[in-house]
Structures are given as C-alpha cells and as structure tokens.
NUBA-302500 format. One record per residue (C-alpha): x, y, z. Coordinates in pm, whole numbers, padded with zeros to 5 digits, always signed. Each point is the difference from the previous one (the first is absolute). Layout:
XYZ;...
END
This chain:
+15678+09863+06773;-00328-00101-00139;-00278-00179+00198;-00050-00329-00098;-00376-00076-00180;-00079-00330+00147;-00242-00128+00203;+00233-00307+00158;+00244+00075+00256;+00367-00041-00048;+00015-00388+00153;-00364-00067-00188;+00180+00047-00331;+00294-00204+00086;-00205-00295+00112;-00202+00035-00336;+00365-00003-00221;+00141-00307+00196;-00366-00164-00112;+00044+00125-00346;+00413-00103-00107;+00097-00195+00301;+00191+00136+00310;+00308-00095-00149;-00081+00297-00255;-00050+00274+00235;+00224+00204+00172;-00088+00175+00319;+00429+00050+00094;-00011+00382+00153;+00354+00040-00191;-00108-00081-00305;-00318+00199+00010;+00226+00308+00075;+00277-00071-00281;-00344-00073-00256;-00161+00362+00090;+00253+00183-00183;+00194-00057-00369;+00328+00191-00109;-00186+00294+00026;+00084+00044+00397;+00331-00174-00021;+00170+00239+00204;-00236-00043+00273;-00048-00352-00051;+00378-00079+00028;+00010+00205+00352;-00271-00223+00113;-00285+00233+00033;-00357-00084-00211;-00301+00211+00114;-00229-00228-00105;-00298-00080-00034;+00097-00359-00034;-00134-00232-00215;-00251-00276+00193;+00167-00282-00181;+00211-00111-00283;-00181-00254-00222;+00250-00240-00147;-00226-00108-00338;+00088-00321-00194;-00291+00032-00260;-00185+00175-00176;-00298-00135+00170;+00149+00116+00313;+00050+00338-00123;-00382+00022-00101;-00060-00124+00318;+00167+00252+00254;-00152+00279-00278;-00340-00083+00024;-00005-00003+00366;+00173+00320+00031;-00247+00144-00209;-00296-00158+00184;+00141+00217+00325;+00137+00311-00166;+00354-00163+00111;+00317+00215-00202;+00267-00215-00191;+00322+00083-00119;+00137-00293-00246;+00392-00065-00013;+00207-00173-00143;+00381+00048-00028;-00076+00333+00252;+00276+00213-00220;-00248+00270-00055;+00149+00324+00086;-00332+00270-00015;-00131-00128+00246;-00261-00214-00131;+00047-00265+00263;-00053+00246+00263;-00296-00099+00242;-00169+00318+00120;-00353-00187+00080;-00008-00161+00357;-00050-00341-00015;+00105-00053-00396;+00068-00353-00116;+00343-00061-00243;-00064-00240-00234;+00283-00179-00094;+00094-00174-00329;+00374-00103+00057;-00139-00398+00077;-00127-00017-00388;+00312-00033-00139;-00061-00233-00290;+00151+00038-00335;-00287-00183-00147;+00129-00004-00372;+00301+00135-00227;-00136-00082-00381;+00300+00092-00230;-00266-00036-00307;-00197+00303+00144;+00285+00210+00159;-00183+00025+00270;+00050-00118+00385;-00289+00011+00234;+00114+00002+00386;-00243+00054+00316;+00029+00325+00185;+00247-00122+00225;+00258-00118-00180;+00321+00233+00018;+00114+00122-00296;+00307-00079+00032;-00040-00353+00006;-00258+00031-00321;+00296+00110-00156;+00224-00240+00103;-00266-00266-00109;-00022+00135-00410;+00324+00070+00000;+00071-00392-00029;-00229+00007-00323;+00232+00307-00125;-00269+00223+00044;-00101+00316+00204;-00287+00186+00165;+00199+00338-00058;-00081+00141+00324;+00259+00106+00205;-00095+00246+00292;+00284+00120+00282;-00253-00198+00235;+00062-00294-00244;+00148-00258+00314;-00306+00069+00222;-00306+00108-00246;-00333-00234-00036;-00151-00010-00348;-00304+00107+00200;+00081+00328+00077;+00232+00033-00300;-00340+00034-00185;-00179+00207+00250;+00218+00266+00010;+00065+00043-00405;+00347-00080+00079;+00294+00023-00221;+00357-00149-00084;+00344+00126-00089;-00053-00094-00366;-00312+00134-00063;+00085+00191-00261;+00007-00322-00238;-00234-00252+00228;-00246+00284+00110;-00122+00004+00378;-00201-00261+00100;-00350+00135-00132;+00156-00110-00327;+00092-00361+00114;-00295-00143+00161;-00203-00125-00166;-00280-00171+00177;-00062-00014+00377;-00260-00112+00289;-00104+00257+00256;-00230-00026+00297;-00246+00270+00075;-00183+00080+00316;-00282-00189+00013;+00251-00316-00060;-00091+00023-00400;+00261-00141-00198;+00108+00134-00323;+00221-00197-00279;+00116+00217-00287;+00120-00247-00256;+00344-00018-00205;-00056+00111-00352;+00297+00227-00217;-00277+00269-00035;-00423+00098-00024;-00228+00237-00108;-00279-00110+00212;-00049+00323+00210;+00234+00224+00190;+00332-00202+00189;-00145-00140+00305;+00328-00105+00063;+00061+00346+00124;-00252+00040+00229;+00197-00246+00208;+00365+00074-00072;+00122+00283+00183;-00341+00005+00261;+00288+00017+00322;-00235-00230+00198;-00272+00233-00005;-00264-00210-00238;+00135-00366+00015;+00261-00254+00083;+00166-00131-00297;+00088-00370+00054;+00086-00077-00323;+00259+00144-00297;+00059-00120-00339;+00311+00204-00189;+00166+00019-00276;+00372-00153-00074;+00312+00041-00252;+00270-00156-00093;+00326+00029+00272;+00314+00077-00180;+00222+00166+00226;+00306-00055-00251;-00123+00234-00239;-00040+00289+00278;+00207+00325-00080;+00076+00277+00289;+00045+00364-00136;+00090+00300+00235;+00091+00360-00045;+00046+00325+00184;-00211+00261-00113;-00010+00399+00055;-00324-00012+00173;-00375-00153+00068;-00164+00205-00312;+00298-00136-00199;-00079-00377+00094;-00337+00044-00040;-00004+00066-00327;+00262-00252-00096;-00255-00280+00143;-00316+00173-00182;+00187+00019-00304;+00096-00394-00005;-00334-00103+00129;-00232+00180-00178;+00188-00143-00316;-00136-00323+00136;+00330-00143+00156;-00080-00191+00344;+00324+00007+00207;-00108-00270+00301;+00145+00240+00219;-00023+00360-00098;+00105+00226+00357;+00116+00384+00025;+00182+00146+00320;+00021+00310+00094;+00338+00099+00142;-00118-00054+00379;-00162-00313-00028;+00278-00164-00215;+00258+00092+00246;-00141-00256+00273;+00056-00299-00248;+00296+00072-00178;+00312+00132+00163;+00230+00236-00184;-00234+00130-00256;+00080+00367-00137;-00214+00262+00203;-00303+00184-00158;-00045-00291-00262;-00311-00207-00038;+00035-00377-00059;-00157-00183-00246;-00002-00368-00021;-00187-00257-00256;+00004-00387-00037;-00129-00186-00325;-00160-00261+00050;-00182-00288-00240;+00116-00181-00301;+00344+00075-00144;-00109+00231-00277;-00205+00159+00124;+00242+00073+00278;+00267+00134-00206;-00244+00218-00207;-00107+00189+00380;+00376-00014+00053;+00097+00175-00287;-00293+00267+00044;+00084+00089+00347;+00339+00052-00126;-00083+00233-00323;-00253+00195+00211;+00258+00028+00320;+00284+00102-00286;-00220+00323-00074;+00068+00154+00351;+00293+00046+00257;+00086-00323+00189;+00229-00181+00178;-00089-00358-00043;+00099-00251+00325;+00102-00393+00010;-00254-00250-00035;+00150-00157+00300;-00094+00271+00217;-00429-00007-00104;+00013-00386+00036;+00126-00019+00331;-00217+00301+00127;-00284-00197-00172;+00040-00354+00151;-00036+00140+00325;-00283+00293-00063;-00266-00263+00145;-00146+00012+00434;-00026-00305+00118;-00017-00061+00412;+00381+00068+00040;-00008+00383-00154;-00354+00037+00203;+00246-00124+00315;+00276+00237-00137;-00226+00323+00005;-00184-00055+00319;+00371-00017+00165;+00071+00331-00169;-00308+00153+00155;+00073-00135+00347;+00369+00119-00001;+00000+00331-00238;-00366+00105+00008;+00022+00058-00340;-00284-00077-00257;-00051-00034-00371;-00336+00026-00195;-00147+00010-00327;-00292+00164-00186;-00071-00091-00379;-00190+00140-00251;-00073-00005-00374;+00016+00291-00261;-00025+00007-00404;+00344+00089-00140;-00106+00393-00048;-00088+00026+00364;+00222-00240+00204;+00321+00249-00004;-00220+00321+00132;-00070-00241+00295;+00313-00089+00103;+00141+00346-00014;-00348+00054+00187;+00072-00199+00258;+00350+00061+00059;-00039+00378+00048;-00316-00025+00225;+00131-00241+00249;+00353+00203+00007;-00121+00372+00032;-00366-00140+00217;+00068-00266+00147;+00095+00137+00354;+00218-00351+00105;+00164+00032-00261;+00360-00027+00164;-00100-00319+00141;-00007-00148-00311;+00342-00188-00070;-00141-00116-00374;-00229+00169-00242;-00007-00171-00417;-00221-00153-00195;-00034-00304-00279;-00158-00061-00308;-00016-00415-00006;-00320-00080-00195;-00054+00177-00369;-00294-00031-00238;-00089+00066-00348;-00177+00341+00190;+00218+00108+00305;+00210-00121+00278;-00055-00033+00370;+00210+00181+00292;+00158-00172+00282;+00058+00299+00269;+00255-00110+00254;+00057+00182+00298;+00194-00133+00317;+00017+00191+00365;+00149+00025+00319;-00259-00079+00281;-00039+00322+00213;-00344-00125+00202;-00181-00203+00173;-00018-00345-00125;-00416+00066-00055;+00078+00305-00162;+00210-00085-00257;-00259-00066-00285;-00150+00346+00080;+00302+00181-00021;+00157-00144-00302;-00177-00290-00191;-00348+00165-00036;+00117+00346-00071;+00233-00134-00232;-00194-00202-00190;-00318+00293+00000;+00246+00200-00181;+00067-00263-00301;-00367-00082-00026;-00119+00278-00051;+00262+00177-00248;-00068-00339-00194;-00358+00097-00030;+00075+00375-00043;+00195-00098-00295;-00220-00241-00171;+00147-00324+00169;-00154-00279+00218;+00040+00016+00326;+00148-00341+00024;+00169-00267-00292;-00029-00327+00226;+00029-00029+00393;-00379+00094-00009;-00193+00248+00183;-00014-00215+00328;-00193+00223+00298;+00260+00285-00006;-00031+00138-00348;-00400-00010-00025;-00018+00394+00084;+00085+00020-00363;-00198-00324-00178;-00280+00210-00098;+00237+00265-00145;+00165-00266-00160;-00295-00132-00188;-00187+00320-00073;-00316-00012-00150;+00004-00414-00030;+00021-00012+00354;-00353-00089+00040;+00133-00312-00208;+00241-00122+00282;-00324+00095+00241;-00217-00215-00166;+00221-00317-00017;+00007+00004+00393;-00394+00061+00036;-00015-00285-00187;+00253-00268+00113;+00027+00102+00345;-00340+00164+00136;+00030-00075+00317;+00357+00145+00045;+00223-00269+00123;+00275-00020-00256;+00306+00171+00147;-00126+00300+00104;+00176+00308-00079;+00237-00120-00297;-00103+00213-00276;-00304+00109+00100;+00032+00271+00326;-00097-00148+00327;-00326+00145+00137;-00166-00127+00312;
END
C-alpha cells in the first residue's frame, strides 16, 4: 500500500467530484470500491471475498470528454492517483489500486458509436462502447473491425487500445496497433489530444504510439478510430492436423507465413494444452489448427498452402466440424467468468496464463526452456494438474507463446498468488528474456511484471522514462503499471 499524495482528505475529494460530473456520476458504494481495487489478477482472492485494499475514494462515472479533463486536472492539482477503466478485463493487474485514496475513472457511460463510414473502412466508437456491439453494428454494412479478443463480450474499445491488445485473427487483421487509426486522449493536466484519421504520414515519429498501449499510465483515451474489412464468413475454411510435436508445428506455421500466407487464425498446441479442448486426441501429439479467412481466392490459395506445407510432415488431419464448434464457443463472456468462479469455490482449482513473443529461431529454445525449469525447479510442481503452451499469433519475424498452467489450491486463499501465479509466471518472463524474447506479447506489463520493464527495454529504457517525465510529472497516472511503484 502506497500513501496517497494529496493534500484533501478522503470526503474533501468526493465533495469536489460530485461538483465536477454530478453526484449521479460518483460512486462512494463500499462494495463496489472493494470489487474495483482488484482486476483478474487477484481473482482467486477476489472470488473468496477478501480485497486488502487500499480502496479506491470513488468511482467517477465520465460521460465526456470534458468530464474526463475535468476529474484529471483536479487530480493533478492535489497529487490525487487515477486508475482509468473501462471494460475492467485486464488481467496484470493494471487496474489494481495500491495508492490510498486513488480515484477510477470510468469510461463505460461514453458508449457512442459516433460513425461507421464504409467509404473509409474505418469506424470510430468512444471508449466505452463494447466491442462486441461495434461489431455487431458493421457487421450490418458487411464489414468488420477484425478484432476478436477471448474478452470480446465484456471488453471497452478504451482499454482495448491501452493495453496493445490483440484478437484471434491477428495473424491476417494484425492486433489492434495496426487498426486504429486515429484517437483522442486526455492527459493530466486535462489537455486534450486528437490524432486525426489519415491511411499514413511522414510527419515525424507515430505519435499514435505514444498513446496506444500507455496501460493508463500517461492518458485516458476517449476516443478510437479503426480500421474495417469486408465480412464474408461463407468463404471461411477450417484446417486441422495432428502433428509429432511443438518444434514440428512451429515450423509448419513459419514456413506458410513467412511465404506471405495470412491464415486468420494460425494456433499450435502442445499436447497438454490441446487435451483440455478437444477430447480423444492421440497422446504426445501437438495440434495445429488454421482458418482462412477473406475473399474466395485468396482463401483457397492459403488453403491449398497450408495443405502442401502440412503434406511435407507426419499428420493426422481432424474434421472441420470439430475446430468450428471448439471455435464458436472459444470467447468469455459473463457466463464462463460465472462458470470459473464456481470452479474455484467448489474445486479450488485455478488456471493462468503467461504470454510472450520470440523470433522463429528462438521461440522453440523457450518453450523447451520453460517446460524443463518449472518441472525439475519448480518445487509445487505436483500441484500442478496442467502444464502446455500455445502459439496463437505469428508474424512475418516470430511467434508468441501462450504458457498455460492450471493447479490445485493447497493455501491460504491470500497466498495463492505467491505460491503459484507469481512464481509461475517469474519463471516464463524471464527465460523469455534469457532467450531473446519479450517478456510479454499483449496482456501488458500491468504492476506485477514491472521488476522486469527495464530489462525489457534495455538501453531505450530511458525512452519509456522520458515519455512519463513528460506527460505525467506530477505522478498521478496509475501508479505502478509499467513503471515500479516507489513511494
């Protein structure tokens, strides 16, 4: 817990909020404070009812961007910490509050699809609108974003942006640093910043990038313009095959996407992990799965290569049937969230996941990596009930790494990140970095991998420094979210 900064008591600043957005706008409700202190992160603890705090002083409901500048440039008048949500499906803890007294700003009321302009191909949708229902919206045009995260029910276009987040076809869509393409962002001292919609520019370095991907920690984006494609679903084309291992598949995908195929869904499982979705598969065999994805050519031609390249090794290909089903129900909305928190209750059993990115000559000495050290160091290791690991997300360079590991609860409730989760996830990061990789493909570094961001970023580190001295002097932007919380 971190001392809060301000000079205003906690009911001062709550009078001053209900002046600034309206009482209606600010919520004071002790349960919701508690539920709003944590994210996925603690969701073990969280789901047996038990939040350390510090709670957060309030939870500002914004319905503007006016607002948003508003409640900013007071909190930065009184050295007053704010974590900005919307959505809340971050998972790194990056809606943690750990500052007494912190204010969560709240974007879920902006929820205006303010224009879909099938000329463009673009859409451009206020932080609060679900993405989901963005979707739903260009898909009566025949058109798509692209985008489509497991959080896909629940997530805010907000914090899709803020976290560099990324969807199961990104492989031929790209994650969404490659979709927006303009946005508005609020910065401390209640500045607003519009970054306009153009196809490209050469007029200095991306500024776009300063905000996407900035967890909370330099702005609040409040606006997001993206990119769109045509929707033809009756062109689509499921391919899956049983292959002798993870180097095996890996190479299969590098092959067919470095020879500038773009399967929309491009995923590797290693024997473990591919056991919990599909029943019945043949032990010791890694799962590979693809769907093409576009116009009708152009589909066929990816079709075609997957086959030829697959053809080349040992396989055992599987019914379409069988990846179509899995995939129509790969998405969490509130009813899976509902699902697992039952599971904890009644089985105290857990499942988590780390992810990280490698180039193609690296990625495979990572997993194996991995694998051995949390086996032969790891000393729970028998209380894990599930250890694999996924490729879903491939690149003209390298791949990323999904590491899956689920666990029988042998603890105290408060104890169970500290036993498993942290250890667990140490133990990924830092063979990824060992071996070349980042530390972490899209989930962010939230507050509980910053031991490594300077690591991570090496000698431009002072770069990352830099852009927080600047936007954020005084300190108030979600403190400890990729930067390490100091007092």
């Amino acid at each position: 817990m971190l001392k809060s900064q301000s000079d205003l008591s906690r009911d001062a600043i709550r009078r001053a909020l209900v002046n600034l957005v309206g009482v209606d706008h600010v919520n004071v409700n002790e349960a919701h404070l508690r539920a709003a202190s944590v994210d996925r992160f603690k969701k073990y603890m969280a789901v047996n009812d038990i939040f350390d705090g510090p709670f957060p002083v309030a939870i500002v409901s914004a319905t503007s961007s006016a607002d948003v500048a508003a409640v900013l440039s007071f909190a930065n008048e009184h050295r007053i910490n704010i974590v900005p949500r919307t959505g809340g499906t971050g998972t790194e803890g990056g809606l943690e509050t750990i500052v007494e007294d912190t204010i969560v700003l709240d974007g879920t009321l902006m929820n205006t699809i303010i224009r879909i302009d099938p000329v463009n191909m673009m859409a451009t949708a206020q932080c609060g609108v679900a993405l989901e229902d963005l979707e739903e919206a260009v898909r009566t045009q025949g058109l798509t974003t692209g985008h489509s995260p497991q959080s896909k029910p629940l997530a805010q276009m907000g914090g899709l942006t803020a976290t560099r987040s990324i969807g199961q076809f990104s492989t031929l869509y790209g994650g969404i640093e490659d979709m927006v393409v303009g946005l508005e962002a609020v910065f401390p001292d209640g500045s607003i910043g519009r970054i306009k919609n153009v196809p490209r520019r050469a007029a200095g370095p991306d500024i776009r990038h300063i905000v996407i991907g900035n967890e909370g920690a330099l702005c609040f984006i409040t606006e997001v313009t993206v990119k769109l494609f045509p929707y033809v679903p009756e062109n689509n084309v499921f391919r899956s095959y049983l292959v002798d291992d993870m180097n095996t598949g890996l190479e299969i995908i590098r092959r067919i996407v470095t020879a500038g195929f773009r399967p929309s869904v491009c995923r590797l499982y290693s024997d473990e992990d591919a056991a919990q979705h599909f029943a019945g598969l043949e032990s010791g065999k890694s799962l590979l799965i693809f769907m093409c994805d576009g116009p009708k050519g152009i589909v066929a031609a990816t079709a075609d290569e997957i086959e030829r390249v697959v053809s080349e090794y040992p396989n055992l290909p599987m019914e379409a049937s069988v990846i179509e089903n899995w995939f129509a129900n790969l998405n969490w909305g509130t009813d899976r969230i509902i699902a697992e928190q039952q599971t904890m209750l009644n089985d105290h059993r857990l499942g988590y996941t780390t992810e990280i990115s490698a180039n193609w000559s690296d990625v495979g000495t990572i997993y194996s990596a991995v694998m051995e050290r949390i086996r032969y160091e790891y000393p729970y290791a028998s209380d894990l009930t599930m250890l694999g690991a996924h490729s879903s997300h491939s690149y003209q360079t390298g791949t990323n790494l999904y590491f899956v590991y689920d666990y029988n609860i042998d603890c105290d409730p408060r104890d169970e990140i500290t036993k498993y989760h942290v250890p667990l996830n140490a133990i990924i990061v830092e063979e990824a970095l060992r071996h070349n990789g980042s530390m972490v493909h899209h989930h962010g570094i939230g507050k509980y991998r910053t031991e490594w961001t300077r690591e991570e970023h090496a000698s431009a580190y002072f770069m990352l420094e830099k852009l927080k001295e600047a936007f954020d002097p005084r300190g108030i932007m979600n403190k400890g979210t990729i930067f390490k919380a100091t007092d």
